[in-house]
C-alpha positions as CSV (number, residue, x, y, z in Angstrom):
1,X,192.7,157.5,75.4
2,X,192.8,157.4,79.2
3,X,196.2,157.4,79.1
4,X,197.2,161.1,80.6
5,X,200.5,161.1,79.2
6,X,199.3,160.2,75.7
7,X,201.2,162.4,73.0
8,X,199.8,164.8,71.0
9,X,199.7,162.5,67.7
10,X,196.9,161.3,65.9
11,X,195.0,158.3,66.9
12,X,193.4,155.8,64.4
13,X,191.1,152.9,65.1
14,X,190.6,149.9,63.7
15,X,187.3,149.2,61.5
16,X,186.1,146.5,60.2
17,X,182.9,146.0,58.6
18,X,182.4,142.2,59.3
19,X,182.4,143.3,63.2
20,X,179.4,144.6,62.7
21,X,178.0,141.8,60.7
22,X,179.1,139.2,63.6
23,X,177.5,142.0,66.2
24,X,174.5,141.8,64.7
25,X,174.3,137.8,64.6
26,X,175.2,137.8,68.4
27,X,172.9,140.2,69.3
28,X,170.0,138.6,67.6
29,X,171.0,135.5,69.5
30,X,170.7,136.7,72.6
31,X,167.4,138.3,72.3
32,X,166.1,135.4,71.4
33,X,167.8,133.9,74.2
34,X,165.1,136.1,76.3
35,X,162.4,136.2,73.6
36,X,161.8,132.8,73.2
37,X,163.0,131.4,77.1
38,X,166.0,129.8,76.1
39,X,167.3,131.3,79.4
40,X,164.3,129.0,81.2
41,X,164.7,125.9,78.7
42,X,168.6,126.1,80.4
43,X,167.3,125.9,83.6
44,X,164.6,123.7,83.1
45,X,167.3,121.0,81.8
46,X,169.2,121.6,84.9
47,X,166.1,120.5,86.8
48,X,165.2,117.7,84.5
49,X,161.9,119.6,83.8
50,X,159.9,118.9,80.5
51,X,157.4,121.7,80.7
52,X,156.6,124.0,77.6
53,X,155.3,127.6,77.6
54,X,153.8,129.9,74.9
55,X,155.9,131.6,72.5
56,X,156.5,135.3,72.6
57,X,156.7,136.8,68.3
58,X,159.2,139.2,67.6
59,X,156.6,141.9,67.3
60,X,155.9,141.6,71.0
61,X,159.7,142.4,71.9
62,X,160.6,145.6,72.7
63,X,164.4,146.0,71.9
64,X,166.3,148.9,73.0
65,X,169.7,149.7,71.6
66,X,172.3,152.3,73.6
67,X,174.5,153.6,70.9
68,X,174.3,154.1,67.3
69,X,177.0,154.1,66.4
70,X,178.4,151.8,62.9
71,X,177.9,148.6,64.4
72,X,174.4,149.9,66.6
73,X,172.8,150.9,63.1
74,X,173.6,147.6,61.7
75,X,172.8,145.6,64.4
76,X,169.5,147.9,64.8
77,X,168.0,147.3,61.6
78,X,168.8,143.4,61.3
79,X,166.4,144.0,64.2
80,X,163.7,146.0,62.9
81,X,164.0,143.8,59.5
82,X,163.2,140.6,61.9
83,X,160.0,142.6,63.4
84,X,161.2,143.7,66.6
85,X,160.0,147.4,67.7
86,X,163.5,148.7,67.7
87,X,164.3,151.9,70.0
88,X,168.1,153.6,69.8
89,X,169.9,156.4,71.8
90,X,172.9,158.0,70.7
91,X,174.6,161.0,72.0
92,X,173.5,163.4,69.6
93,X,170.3,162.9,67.3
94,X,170.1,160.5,64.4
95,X,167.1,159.2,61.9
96,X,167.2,155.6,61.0
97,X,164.2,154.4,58.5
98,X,162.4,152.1,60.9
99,X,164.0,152.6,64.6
100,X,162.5,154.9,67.3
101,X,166.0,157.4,67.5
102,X,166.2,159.4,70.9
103,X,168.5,161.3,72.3
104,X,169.5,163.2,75.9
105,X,168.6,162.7,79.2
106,X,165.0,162.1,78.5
107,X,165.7,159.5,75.4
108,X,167.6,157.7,77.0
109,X,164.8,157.3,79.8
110,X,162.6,156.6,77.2
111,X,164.4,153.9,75.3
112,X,165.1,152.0,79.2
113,X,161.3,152.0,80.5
114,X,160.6,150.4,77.0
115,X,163.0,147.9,76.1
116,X,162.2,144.3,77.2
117,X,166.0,143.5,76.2
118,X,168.1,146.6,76.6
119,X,171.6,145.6,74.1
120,X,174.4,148.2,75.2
121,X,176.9,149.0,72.1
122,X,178.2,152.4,73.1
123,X,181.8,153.7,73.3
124,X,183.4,153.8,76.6
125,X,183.8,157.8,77.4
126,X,183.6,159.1,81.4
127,X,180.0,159.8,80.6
128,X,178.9,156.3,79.9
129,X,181.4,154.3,82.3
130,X,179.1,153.0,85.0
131,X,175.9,153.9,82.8
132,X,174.5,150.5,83.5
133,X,174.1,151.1,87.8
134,X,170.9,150.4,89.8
135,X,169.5,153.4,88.7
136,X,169.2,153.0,84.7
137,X,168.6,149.4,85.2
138,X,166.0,149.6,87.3
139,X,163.6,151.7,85.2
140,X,163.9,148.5,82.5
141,X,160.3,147.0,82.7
142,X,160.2,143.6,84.9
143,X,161.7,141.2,83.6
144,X,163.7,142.5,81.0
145,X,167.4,140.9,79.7
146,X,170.5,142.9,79.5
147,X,172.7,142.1,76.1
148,X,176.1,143.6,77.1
149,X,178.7,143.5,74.4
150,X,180.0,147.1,74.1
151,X,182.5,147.5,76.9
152,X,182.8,145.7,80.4
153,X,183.1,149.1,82.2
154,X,179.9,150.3,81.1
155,X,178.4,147.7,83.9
156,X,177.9,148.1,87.5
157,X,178.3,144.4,88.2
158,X,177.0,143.9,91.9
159,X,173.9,146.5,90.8
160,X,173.4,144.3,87.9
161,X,173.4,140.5,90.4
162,X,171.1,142.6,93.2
163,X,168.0,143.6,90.2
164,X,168.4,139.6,89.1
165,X,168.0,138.4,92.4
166,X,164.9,140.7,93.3
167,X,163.5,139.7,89.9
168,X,163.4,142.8,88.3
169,X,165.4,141.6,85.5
170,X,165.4,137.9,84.3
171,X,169.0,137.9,83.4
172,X,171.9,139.1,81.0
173,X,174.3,138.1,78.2
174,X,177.5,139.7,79.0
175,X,180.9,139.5,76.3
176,X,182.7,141.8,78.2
177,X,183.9,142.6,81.5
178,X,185.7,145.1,83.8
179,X,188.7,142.5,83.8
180,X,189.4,140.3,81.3
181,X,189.8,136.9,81.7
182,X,186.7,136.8,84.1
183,X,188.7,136.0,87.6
184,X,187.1,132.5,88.6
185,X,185.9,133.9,91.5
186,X,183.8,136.5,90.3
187,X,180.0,136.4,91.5
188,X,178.6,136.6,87.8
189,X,180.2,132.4,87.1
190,X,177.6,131.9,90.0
191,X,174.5,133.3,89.1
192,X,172.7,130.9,86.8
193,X,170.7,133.4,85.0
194,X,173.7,135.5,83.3
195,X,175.5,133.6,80.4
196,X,179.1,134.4,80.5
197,X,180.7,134.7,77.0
198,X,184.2,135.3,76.2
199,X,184.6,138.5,74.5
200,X,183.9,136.7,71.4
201,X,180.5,138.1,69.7
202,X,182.7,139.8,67.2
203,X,185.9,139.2,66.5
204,X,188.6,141.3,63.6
205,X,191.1,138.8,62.5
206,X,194.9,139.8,62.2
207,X,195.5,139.9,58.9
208,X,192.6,142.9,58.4
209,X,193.8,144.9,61.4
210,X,197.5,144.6,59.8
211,X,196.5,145.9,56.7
212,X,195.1,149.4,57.8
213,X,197.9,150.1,59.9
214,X,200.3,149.7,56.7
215,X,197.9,151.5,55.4
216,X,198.0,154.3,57.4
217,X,202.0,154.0,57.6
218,X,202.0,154.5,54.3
219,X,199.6,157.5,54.3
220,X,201.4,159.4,56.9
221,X,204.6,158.9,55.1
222,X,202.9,160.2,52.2
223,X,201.1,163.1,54.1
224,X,197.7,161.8,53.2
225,X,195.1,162.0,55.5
226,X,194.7,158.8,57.7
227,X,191.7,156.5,57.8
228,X,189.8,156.1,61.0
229,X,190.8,158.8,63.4
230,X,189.5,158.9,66.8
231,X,188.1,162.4,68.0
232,X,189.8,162.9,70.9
233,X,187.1,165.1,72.2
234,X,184.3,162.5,72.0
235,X,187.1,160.3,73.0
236,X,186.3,157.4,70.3
């Protein structure tokens, strides 16, 4: 869509409701990767450390979820079905049984000074690119984990290391990246409290994407309307 000499043809995207199955599993993951200090049990091996701590419940995690989108509403209310207090922002407003929904400026301010684990699932438009920068992510409350698994330009990666090392955030989970592969050299390998996972929290196999684009061959050939069009507007 960033492409400025795109043609003026349609554009389809693939969907695939088991993506947001898998989403949901890896997001639940990785809150409790924060919830219950799996990020400090890591460490604590490191160190050779036996030491245990008290257990936070679900109910006492504040999750906040940019984007609800398909996958954002499922991944929201495996959530709020586990007892998490589930807070979501979207663009425009939406009412989901059970999750806090805000929207604009203000909502999204709302949903960051809340959220102990923030989990960014939005589309990537010029509006949200670089959404995640020092400024957002330091009105998270202290201590708070990032779950990033929407797109790697959403994050402002050297804003991101600076909050972790003043220990206003405890850490991230991060599936996706500005470049992909990660280059080996890149600062986030090195920091031991982000956990670096390759673009794998959910993954459409071949033969599914294959099948709607002979689908949708076979509806344009037949002048029928196509499945999954991308508003080029919203620019997703």
């Amino acid at each position: 869509m960033a492409d400025p000499g795109l043609p003026d043809v349609p554009v389809c995207r693939i969907r695939d409701d088991n993506l947001a199955v898998a989403m949901a599993e890896y997001c639940h993951w990785s809150v409790l990767w924060f919830q219950r200090g799996f990020d400090r049990i890591v460490a604590q091996q490191a160190a050779r450390r036996w030491d245990r701590f008290a257990q936070r419940p679900a109910a006492d995690c504040r999750v906040g979820i940019l984007g609800l989108g398909s996958i954002g509403q499922v991944v929201a209310r495996r959530l709020a079905d586990l007892g998490y207090p589930v807070s979501g922002w979207s663009r425009g407003a939406k009412s989901i049984p059970g999750i806090t929904c805000l929207h604009g400026p203000q909502g999204l301010q709302a949903v960051l000074e809340t959220a102990d684990v923030l989990i960014c699932l939005l589309p990537l438009t010029p509006s949200t690119r670089g959404l995640l920068d020092q400024a957002r992510l330091s009105q998270l409350p202290r201590g708070a984990g990032l779950v990033l698994c929407s797109r790697g330009e959403h994050l402002v990666a050297p804003d991101l290391l600076a909050l972790i090392a003043q220990g206003q955030l405890a850490g991230a989970v991060l599936d996706v990246f500005e470049q992909e592969p990660l280059p080996a050299d890149h600062p986030l390998w090195a920091e031991p409290r982000v956990l670096v996972t390759p673009h794998m929290a959910a993954l459409t196999k071949p033969r599914r994407i294959a099948e709607q684009i002979a689908e949708n061959i076979r509806r344009l050939d037949a002048r029928l309307p196509l499945l999954n069009l991308v508003d080029r507007t919203n620019g997703y």
